[in-house]
N, C-alpha and C positions, 0 to 999 in steps of 0.2 A: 315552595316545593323544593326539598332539596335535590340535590344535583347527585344525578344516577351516574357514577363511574362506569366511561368506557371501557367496553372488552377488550384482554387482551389478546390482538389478535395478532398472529406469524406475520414478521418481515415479510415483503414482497420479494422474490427473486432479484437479483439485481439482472437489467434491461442488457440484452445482445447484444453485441452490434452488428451481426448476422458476418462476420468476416469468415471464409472458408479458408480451408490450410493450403488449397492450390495458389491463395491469394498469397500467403503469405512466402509460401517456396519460391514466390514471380519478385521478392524484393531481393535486390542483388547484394547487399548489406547485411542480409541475413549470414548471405554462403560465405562471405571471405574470411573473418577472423575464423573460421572452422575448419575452412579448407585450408589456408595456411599454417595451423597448427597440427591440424593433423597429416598435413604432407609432409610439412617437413618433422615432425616425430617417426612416418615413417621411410622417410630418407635416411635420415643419421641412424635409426635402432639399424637397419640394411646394411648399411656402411661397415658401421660400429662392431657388429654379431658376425658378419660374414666376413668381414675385414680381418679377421685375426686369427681364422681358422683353415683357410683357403688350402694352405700350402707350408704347415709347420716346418717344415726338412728345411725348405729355403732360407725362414726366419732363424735357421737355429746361430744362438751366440753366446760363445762359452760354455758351453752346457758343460758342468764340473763330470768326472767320470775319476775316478782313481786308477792309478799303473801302481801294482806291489810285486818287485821280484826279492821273489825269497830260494831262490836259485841257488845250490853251493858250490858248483861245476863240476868238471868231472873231466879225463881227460879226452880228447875225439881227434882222434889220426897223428896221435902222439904227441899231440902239446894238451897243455892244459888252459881249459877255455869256460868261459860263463856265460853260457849262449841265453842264457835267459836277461841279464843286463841288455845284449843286445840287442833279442826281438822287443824288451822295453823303451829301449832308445828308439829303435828304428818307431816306434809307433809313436811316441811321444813327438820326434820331428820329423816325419813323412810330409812329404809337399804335397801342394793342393788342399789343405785343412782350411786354410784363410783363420779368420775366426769364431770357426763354428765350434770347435771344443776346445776345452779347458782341463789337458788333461795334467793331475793331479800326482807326481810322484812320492811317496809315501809309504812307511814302514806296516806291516798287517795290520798292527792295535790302531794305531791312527786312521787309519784304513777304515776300520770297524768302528769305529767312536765317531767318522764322519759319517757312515751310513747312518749310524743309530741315529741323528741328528739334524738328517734329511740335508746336510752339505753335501752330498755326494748322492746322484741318480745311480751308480755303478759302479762295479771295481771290475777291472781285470788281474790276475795274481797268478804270477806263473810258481809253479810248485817249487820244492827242492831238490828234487830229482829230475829237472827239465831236461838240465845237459847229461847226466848219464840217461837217459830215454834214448836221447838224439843218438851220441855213440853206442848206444844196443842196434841202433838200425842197421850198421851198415855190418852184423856179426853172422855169420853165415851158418847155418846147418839149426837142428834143433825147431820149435815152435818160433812163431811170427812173434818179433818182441812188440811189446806194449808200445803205441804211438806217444810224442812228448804230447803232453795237454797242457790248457790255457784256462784256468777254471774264472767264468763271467760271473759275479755276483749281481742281482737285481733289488733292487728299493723300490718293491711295490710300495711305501709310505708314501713319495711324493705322485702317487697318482699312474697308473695306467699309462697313461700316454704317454711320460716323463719316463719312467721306467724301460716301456716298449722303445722308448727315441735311443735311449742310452745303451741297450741291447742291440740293436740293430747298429748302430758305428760299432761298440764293441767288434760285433762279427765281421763289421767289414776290415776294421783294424786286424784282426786275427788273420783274416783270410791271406792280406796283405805281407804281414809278417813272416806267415808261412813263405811262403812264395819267394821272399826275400834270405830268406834263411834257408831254400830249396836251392835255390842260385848259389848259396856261400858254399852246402853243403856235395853236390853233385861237381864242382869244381876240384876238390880235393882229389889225391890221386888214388886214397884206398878205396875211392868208388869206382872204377873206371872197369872193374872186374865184374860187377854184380850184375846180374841177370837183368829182364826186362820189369819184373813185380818188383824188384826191391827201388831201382831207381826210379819208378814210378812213386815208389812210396817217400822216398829220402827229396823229390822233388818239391812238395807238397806235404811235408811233415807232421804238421801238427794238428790237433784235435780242438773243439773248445766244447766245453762241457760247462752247464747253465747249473746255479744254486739262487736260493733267496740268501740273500747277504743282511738284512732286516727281515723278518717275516713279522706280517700282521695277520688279524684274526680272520677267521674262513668268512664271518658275518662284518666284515668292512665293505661291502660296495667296490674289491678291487681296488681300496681307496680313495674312492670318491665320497667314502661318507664325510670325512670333514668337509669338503665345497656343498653337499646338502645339509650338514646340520648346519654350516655357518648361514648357508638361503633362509631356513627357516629363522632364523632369529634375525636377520637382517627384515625378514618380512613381517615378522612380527612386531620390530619397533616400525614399519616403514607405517603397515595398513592400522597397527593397534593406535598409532600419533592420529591417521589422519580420523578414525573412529572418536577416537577421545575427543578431538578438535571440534567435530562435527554435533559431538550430544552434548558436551559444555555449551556450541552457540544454541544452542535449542534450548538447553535450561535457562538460560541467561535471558530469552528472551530475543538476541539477534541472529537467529535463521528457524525459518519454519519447518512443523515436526510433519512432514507426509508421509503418512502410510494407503496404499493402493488410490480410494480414490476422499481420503481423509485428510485433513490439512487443517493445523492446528499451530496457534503461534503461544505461548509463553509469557506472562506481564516485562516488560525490560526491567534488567536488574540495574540499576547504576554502579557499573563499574568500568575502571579503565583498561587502557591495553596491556598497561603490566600487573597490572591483578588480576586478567583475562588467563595472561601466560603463566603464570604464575600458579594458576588450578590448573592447568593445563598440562605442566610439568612435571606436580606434585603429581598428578592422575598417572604420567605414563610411567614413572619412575617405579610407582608403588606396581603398577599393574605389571612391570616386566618380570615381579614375584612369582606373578601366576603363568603370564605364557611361558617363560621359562623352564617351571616346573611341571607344566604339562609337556613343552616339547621334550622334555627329560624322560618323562613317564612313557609317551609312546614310542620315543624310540627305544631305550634302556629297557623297558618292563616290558611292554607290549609286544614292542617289534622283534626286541632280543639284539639289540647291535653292539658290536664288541666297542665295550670304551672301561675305560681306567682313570683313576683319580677323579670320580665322580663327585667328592663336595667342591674341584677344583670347578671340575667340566660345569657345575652351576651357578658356585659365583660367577666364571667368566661369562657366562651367559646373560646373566642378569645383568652386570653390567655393560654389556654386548648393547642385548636390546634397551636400555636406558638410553645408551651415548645415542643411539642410532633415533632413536622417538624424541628426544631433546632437540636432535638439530632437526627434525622432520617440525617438530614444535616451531622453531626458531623461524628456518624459512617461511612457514607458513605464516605467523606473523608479522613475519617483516614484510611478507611480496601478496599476503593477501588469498587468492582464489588462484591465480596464477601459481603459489607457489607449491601447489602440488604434481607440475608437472616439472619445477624445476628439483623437488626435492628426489624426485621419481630420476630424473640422470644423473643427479648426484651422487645415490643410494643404492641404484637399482642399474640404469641403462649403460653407466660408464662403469659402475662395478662388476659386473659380470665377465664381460671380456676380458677384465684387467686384473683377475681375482687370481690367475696362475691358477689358480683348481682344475679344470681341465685340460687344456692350454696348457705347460708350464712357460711361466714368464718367459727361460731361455728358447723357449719357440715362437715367442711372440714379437712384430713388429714395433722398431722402436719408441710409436707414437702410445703402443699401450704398456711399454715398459718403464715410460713416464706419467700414462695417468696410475702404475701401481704404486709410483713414490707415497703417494698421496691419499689415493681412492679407501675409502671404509673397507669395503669387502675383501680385499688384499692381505691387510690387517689383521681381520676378524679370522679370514682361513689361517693364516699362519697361528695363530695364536691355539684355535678349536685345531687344527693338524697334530700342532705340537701333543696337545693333552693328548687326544683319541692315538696318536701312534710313536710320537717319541718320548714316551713317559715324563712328560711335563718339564723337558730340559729347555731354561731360562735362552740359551742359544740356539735353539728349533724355529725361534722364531715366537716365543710364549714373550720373551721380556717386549717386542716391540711392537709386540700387541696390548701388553698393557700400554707400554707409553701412549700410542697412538688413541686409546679408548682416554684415556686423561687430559689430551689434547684437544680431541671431539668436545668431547662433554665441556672443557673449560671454554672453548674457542663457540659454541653452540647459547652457551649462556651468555656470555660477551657479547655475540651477535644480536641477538634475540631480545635482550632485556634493555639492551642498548639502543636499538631503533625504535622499542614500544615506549622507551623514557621519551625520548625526541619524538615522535607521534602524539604522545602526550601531553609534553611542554609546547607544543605547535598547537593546541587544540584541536586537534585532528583525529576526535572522537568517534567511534563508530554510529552513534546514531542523529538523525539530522532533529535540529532543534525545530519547536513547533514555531511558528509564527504569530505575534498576538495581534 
């Protein structure tokens, strides 16, 4: 009688082991690597975030500002005098500054050439008619003569804050100067006649009157768009590396593919660590073509944000988010599963506060004025600042963002390709051999 082939019938369920999740919350080995991670992730972002924003005025050090007298003189109680040289001196070395400003004295055009290039938050510029203004005051009869003024130029390019920091000592400078120049002025003896309005006014002289010294476009963010566009491309090598990483181990065979309540593994592909990293770099490099070009399209086309030198603003992007997904590449496999949270305060948690985009570095405490030596995001803003508002001038801060993007990207392959050779040469393969 031949032999009747058994039916194919469905695998059994695999057996429970009826364990409940209250059981499992009661193992105390569970809590600790999680709890300790995530304490102290958020202890340091705490520190880190709030640490640097607290109280700019105090942080501030050197914050450049420029002094221009273009002053010709004029004579005042019969000598001839350049009260504008003075009220520049006087503010240039007034006590009690310590090292909060770095003031800048300086001819107009330089003046201007340092605004356009974002060295300089500010200019003060006293006119050339300051000192005949002053001797109109003390003339008697006829209309109120014109007040001397103190015209403040502002650099919205380096940012809102940095701007507002450099306007406000401006005025307290002015305020100062007057008052000082009110003392020189009411001492002399062709005032000692004038009425109670005029020596009020000759007391306290001078005016300051506010201009944009750089203007940028009405659609900049106030200036903040360079530290958003630099975020986005920063985020986009950071999440697009750890994306790439995660569907290479899926293809490959070593991490499993879950979708809601679906889970599906892949045959193992035989390959090692550095042919692993290797697809993995080629993938983020090629892909920074696309997010790239997309964050260009929504903000440029879509959004409408003012920017210039547009095939610049894209190469440097591209290579932006390449350098930043290579080293996001690198740490991850060098440090494994772990190294997503260390890529993440590399990239992300030490870059932000140290980035001078909001903050300007000279308002920032000196532990974050040393991770800017260094940190990517710092970089990357000077560099996307430059293009979007100093017209792509090599001394804006464009050339040392190239450098810095050439140092990444070399020092991220070095890293990277260099511990997955040694992981390799170790036999220290990703998947564990069977047993015969």
């Amino acid at each position: 009688m031949p032999d009747v082939p058994e039916p194919n019938l469905p695998e059994p369920p695999p057996p429970t082991t009826g364990v409940r999740a209250r059981q499992v919350l009661r193992n105390p080995r569970l809590w600790v690597i999680p709890a300790v991670l995530v304490g102290l992730l958020s202890l340091l972002m705490s520190l880190l975030y709030l640490g640097g924003i607290l109280d700019p005025r105090a942080d501030l050090h050197h914050i450049p500002i420029g002094l221009v007298d273009t002053d010709r003189g004029a004579t005042v109680a019969g000598q001839q005098r350049n009260l504008g040289e003075q009220v520049v001196t006087g503010i240039a070395t007034a006590p009690g500054q310590g090292d909060t400003v770095s003031w800048r004295r300086l001819d107009e055009a330089a003046a201007r050439e340092q605004l356009a290039s974002g060295k300089l938050y500010g200019v003060l510029q006293v006119p050339p008619d300051f000192t005949a203004a002053v001797a109109a005051l003390g003339s008697s009869g006829g209309a109120e003569p014109a007040r001397p003024t103190v015209v403040q130029y502002t650099n919205p390019g380096v940012g809102s804050l940095g701007s507002s920091l450099a306007a406000q000592i401006g005025q307290q400078a002015v305020r100062e100067a007057s008052l000082r120049l009110g003392g020189t002025l009411t001492a002399l003896p062709g005032t000692q006649g004038l009425d109670n309005a005029a020596r009020l006014l000759i007391a306290d002289p001078i005016t300051l009157t506010t201009a944009v010294g750089h203007p940028i476009g009405s659609r900049s963010g106030l200036g903040l768009t360079a530290f958003y566009y630099t975020l986005l491309l920063v985020l986009a090598g950071f999440m697009g590396a750890n994306i790439i990483g995660n569907g290479v181990d899926v293809a490959l065979g070593y991490a499993d593919n879950e979708i809601g309540p679906w889970r599906a593994r892949h045959p193992v592909v035989p390959i090692d660590r550095t042919g692993t990293l290797a697809v993995k770099c080629a993938m983020s490099v090629v892909l920074s073509l696309l997010t790239s070009s997309l964050i260009m399209f929504a903000s440029v086309v879509v959004l409408d944000m003012d920017a210039a030198h547009l095939p610049l603003l894209w190469v440097f992007s591209v290579c932006a988010t390449s350098a930043v997904g290579l080293g996001v590449q690198a740490i991850n496999a060098a440090f494994g599963g772990i190294g997503l949270l260390i890529s993440m305060f590399v990239f992300i948690v030490l870059g932000l506060p140290s980035s001078g985009a909001t903050i300007p570095l000279d308002a920032l405490p000196s532990f974050y004025r040393f991770l800017a030596l260094f940190e990517p995001m710092r970089q990357l803003t000077d560099g996307v600042r430059a293009i979007l508002f100093f017209d792509a001038q090599a001394d804006a801060g464009l050339t040392r963002a190239w450098v810095w993007i050439g140092i990444g990207t070399v020092a991220a392959l070095l890293f990277g390709f260099g511990m997955t050779r040694y992981y390799d040469r170790k036999g220290l393969h990703r998947t564990v051999p069977e047993l015969s």
